[in-house]
ROSE-4610 file (N, C-alpha, C; in Angstrom, 1 decimal, always signed):
// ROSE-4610
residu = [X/X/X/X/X/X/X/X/X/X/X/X/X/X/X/X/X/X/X/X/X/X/X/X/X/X/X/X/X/X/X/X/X/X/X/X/X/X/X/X/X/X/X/X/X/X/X/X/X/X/X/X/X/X/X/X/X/X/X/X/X/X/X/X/X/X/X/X/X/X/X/X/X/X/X/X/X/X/X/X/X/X/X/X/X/X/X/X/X/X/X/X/X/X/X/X/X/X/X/X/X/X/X/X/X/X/X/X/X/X/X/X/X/X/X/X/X/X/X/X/X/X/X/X/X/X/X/X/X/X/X/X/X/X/X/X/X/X/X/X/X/X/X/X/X/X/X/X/X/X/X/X/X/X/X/X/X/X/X/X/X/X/X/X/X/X/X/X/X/X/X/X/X/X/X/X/X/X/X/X/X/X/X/X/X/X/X/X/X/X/X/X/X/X/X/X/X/X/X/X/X/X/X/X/X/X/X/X/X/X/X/X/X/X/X/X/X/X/X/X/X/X/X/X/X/X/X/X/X/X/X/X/X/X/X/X/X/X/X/X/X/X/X/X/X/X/X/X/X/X/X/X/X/X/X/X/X/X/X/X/X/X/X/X/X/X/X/X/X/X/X/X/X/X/X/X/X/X/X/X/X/X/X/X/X/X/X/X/X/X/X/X/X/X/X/X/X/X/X/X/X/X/X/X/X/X/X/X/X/X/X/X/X/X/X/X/X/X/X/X/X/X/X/X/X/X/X/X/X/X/X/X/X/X/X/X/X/X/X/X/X/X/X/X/X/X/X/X/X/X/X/X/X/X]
num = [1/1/1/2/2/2/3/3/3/4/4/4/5/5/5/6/6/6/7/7/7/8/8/8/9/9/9/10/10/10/11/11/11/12/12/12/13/13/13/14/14/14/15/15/15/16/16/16/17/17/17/18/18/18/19/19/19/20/20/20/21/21/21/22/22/22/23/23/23/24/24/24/25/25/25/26/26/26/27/27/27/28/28/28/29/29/29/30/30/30/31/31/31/32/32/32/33/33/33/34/34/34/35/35/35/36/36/36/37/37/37/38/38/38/39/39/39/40/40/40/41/41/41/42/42/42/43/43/43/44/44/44/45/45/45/46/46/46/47/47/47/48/48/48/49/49/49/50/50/50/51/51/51/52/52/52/53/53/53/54/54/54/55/55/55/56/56/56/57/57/57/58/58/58/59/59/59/60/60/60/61/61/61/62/62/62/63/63/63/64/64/64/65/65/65/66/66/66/67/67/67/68/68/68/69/69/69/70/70/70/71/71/71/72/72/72/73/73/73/74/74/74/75/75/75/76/76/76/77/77/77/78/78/78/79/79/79/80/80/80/81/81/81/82/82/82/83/83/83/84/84/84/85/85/85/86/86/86/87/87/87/88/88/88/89/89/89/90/90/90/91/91/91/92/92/92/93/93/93/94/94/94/95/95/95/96/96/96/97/97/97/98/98/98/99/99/99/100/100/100/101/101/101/102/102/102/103/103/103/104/104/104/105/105/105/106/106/106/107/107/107/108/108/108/109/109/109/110/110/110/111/111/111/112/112/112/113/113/113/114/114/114/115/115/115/116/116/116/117/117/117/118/118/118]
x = [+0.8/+0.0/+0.9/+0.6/+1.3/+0.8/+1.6/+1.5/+0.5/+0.2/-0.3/-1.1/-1.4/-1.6/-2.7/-3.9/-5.1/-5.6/-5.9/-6.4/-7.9/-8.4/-9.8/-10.6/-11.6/-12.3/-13.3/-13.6/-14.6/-15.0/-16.6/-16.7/-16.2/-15.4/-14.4/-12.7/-13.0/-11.4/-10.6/-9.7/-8.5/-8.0/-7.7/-6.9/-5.9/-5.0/-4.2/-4.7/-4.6/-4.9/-3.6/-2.7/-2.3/-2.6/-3.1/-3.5/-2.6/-3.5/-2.7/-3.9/-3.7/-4.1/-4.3/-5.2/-5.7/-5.6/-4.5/-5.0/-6.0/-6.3/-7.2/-7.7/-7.0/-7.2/-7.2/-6.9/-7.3/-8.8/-9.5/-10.3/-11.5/-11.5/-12.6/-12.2/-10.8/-10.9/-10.5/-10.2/-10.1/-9.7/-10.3/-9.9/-10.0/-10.7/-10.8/-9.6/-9.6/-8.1/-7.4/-7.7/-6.7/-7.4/-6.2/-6.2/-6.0/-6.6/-7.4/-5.9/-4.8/-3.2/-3.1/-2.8/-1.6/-2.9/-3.9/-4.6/-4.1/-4.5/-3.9/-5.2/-5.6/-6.3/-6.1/-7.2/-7.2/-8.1/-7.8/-8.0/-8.5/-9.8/-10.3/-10.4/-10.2/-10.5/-10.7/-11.8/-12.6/-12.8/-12.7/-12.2/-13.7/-14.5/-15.7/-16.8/-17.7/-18.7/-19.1/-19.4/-20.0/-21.4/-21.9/-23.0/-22.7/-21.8/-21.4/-21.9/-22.2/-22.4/-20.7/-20.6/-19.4/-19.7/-19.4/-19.9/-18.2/-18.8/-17.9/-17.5/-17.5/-17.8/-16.1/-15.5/-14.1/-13.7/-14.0/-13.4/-14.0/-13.0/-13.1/-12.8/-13.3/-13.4/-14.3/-14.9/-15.7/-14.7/-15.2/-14.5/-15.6/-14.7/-15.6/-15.1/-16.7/-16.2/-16.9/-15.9/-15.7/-15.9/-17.2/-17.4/-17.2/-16.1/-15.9/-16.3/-16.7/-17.1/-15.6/-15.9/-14.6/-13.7/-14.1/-13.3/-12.7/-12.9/-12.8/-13.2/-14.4/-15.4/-16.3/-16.3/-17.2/-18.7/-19.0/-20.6/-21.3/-20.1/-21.4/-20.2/-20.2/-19.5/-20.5/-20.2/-20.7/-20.0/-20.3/-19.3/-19.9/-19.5/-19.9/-19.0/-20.3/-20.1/-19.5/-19.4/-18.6/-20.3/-20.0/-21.1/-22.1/-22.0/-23.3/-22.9/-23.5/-23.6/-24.7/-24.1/-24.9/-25.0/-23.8/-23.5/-23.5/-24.0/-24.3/-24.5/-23.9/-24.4/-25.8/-26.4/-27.6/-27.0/-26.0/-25.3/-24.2/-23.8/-22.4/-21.4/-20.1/-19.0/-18.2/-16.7/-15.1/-14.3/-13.9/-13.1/-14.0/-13.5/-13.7/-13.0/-12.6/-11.8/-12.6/-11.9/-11.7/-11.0/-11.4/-10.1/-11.0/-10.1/-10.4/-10.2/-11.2/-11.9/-10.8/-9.6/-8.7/-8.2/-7.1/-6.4/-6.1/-4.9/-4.2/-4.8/-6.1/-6.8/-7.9/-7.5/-8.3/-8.7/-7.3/-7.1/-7.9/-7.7/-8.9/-10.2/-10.7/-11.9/-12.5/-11.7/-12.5/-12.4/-11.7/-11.9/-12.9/-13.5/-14.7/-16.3/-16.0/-17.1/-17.6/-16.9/-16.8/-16.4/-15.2/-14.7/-16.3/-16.9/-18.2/-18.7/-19.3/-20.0/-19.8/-18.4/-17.7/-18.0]
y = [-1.2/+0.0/+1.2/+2.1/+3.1/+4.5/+5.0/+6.3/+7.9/+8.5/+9.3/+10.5/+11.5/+12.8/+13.2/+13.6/+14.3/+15.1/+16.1/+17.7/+17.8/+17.1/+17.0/+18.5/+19.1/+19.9/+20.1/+20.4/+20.3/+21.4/+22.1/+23.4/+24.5/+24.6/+25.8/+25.6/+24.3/+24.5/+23.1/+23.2/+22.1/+21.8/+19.8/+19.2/+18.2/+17.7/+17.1/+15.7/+14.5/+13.0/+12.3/+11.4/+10.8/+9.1/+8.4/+7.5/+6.5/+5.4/+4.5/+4.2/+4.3/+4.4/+2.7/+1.9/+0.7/+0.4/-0.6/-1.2/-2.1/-1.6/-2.2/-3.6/-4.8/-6.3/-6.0/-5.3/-5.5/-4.8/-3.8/-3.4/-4.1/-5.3/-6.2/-6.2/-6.4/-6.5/-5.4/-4.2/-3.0/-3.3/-2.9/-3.2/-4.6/-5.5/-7.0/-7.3/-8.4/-9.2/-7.9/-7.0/-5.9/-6.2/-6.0/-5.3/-3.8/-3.4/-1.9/-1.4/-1.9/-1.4/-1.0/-1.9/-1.8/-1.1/-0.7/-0.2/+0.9/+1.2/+2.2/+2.8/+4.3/+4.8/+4.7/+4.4/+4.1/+4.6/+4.6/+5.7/+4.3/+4.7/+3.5/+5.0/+4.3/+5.0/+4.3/+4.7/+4.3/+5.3/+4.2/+5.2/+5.9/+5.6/+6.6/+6.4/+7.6/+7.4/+6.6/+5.5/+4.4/+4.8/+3.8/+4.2/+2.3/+1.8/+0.1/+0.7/-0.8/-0.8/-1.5/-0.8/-1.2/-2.3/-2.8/-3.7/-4.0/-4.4/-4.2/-5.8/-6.9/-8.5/-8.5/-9.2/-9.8/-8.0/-7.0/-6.2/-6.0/-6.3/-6.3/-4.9/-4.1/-2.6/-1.7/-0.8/+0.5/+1.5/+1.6/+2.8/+3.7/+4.7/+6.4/+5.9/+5.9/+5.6/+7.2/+7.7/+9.5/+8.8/+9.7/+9.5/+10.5/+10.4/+12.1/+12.2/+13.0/+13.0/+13.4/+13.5/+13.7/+14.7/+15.5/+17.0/+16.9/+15.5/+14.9/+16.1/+16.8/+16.7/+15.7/+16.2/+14.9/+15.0/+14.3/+13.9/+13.3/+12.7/+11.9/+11.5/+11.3/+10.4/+9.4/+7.9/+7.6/+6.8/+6.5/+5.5/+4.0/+3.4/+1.9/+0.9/+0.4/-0.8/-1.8/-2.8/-4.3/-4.8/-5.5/-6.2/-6.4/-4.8/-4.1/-4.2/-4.5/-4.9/-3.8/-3.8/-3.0/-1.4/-0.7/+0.7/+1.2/+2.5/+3.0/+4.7/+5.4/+7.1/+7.4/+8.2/+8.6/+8.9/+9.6/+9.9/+9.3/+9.0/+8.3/+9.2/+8.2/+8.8/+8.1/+9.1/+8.4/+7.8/+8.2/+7.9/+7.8/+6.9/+6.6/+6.8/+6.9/+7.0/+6.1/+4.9/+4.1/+4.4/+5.4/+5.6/+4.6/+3.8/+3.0/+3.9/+3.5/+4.8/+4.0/+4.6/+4.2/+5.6/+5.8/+6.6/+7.5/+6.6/+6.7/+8.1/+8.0/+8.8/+9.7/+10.0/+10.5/+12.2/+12.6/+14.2/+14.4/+13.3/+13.7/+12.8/+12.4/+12.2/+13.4/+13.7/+15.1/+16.4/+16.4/+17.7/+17.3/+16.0/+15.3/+15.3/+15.8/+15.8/+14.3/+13.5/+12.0/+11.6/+11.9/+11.1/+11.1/+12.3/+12.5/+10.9/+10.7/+9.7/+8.1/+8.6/+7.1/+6.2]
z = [+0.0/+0.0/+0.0/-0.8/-1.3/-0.3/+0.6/+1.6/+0.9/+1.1/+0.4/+1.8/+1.5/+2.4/+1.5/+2.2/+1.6/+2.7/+2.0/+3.2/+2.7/+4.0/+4.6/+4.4/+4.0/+4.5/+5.1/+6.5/+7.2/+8.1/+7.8/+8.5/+8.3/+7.3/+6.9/+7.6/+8.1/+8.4/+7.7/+7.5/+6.8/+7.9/+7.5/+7.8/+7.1/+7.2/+6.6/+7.0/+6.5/+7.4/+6.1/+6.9/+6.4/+6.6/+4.8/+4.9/+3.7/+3.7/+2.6/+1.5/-0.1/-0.9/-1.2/-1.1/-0.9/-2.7/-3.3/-4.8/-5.2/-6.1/-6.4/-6.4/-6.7/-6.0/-4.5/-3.3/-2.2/-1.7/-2.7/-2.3/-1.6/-1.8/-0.9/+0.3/+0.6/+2.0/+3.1/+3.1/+3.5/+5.0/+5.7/+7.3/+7.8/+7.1/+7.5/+7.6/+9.5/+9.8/+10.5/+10.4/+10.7/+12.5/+13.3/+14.8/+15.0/+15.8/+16.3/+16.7/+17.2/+17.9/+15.9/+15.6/+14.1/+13.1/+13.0/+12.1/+11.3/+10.2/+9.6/+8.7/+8.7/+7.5/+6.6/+5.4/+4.1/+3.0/+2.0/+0.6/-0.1/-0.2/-1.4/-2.7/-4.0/-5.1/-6.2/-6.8/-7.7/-9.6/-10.2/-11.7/-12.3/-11.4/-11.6/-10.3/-10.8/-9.0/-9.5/-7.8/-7.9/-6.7/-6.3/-4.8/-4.3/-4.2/-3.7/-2.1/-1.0/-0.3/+0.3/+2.0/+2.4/+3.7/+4.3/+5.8/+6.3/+7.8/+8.9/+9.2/+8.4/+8.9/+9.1/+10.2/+10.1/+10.8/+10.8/+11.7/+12.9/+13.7/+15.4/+16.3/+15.6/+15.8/+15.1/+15.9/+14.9/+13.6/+12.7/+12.0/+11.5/+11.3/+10.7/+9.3/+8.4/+6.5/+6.7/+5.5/+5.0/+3.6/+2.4/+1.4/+0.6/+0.0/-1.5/-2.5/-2.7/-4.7/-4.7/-6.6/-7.3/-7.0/-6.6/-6.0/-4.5/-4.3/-3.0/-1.5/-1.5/-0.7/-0.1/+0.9/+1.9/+1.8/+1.3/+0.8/+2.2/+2.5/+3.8/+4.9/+6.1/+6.8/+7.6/+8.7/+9.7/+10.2/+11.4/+12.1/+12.0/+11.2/+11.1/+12.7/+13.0/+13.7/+13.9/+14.4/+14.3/+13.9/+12.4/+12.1/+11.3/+10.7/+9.8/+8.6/+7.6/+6.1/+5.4/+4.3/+3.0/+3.4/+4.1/+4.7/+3.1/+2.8/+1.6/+1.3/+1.0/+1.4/+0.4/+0.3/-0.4/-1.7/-2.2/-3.3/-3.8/-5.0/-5.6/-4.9/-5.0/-4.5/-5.4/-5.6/-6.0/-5.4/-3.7/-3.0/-1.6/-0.9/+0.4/+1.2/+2.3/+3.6/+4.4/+5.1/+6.1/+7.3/+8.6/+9.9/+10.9/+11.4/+12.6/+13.9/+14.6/+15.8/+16.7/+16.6/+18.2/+18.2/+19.1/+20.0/+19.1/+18.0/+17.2/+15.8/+16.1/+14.9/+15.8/+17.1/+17.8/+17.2/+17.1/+16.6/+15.6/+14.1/+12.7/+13.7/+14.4/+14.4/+15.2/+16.2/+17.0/+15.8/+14.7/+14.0/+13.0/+13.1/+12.0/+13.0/+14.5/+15.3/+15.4/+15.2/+15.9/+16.7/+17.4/+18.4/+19.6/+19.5/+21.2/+20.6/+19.9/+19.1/+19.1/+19.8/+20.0/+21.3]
C-alpha cells in the first residue's frame, strides 16, 4: 500500500490525514483481519462514481467511513459498527476513507465531530 496525504475539508477548516491508498485487488478486503493497535487509515479510489455498499464483517473494531465526490469533498460520513452490512451514502461517491476509531486517529476524528460519538 502506497503512503499518500489528503487535506480533509470540514466546517471551513482544513486538515491534513495521512493515509494508505488501498490497490485495487485489495479493495474487498479493507480493514478485514486488521487489529485496532496496528490499524492504519485508508484511501479506497474508484475510476468513476460508484453508490457500492461497504460492511464491517471480520473487523473487530468501529471505523468512521468518509465519502468524497470527485473533488474529494465529503458527501457523507458515519461511524460503522462491528457487524453491519450493506453501509451505503444517499449519493455516488469516488473515494472513500476508512479511519479505525482508536487513540491513534483520535485528533482527525475530534476535528470530524466524531470522536463525542464514539
Amino acid at each position: 500500500m502506497k503512503k499518500q496525504k489528503i487535506i480533509l475539508s470540514y466546517k471551513g477548516k482544513k486538515k491534513v490525514l495521512e493515509l494508505y491508498k488501498i490497490p485495487w485487488w485489495r479493495e474487498g478486503i479493507g480493514l478485514m483481519f486488521s487489529n485496532a493497535k496496528n490499524s492504519k487509515a485508508l484511501l479506497f479510489s474508484f475510476k468513476k462514481e460508484v453508490r457500492i455498499g461497504i460492511f464491517s464483517l471480520f473487523i473487530p473494531f468501529n471505523f468512521l467511513a468518509i465519502w468524497l465526490d470527485k473533488d474529494k469533498n465529503i458527501i457523507e460520513k458515519k461511524i460503522i459498527s462491528r457487524g453491519e452490512i450493506g453501509v451505503k451514502p444517499v449519493n455516488k461517491f469516488k473515494y472513500l476513507i476508512e479511519i479505525p476509531v482508536t487513540e491513534k486517529y483520535d485528533e482527525i476524528l475530534g476535528f470530524l465531530d466524531e470522536r463525542r460519538k464514539v
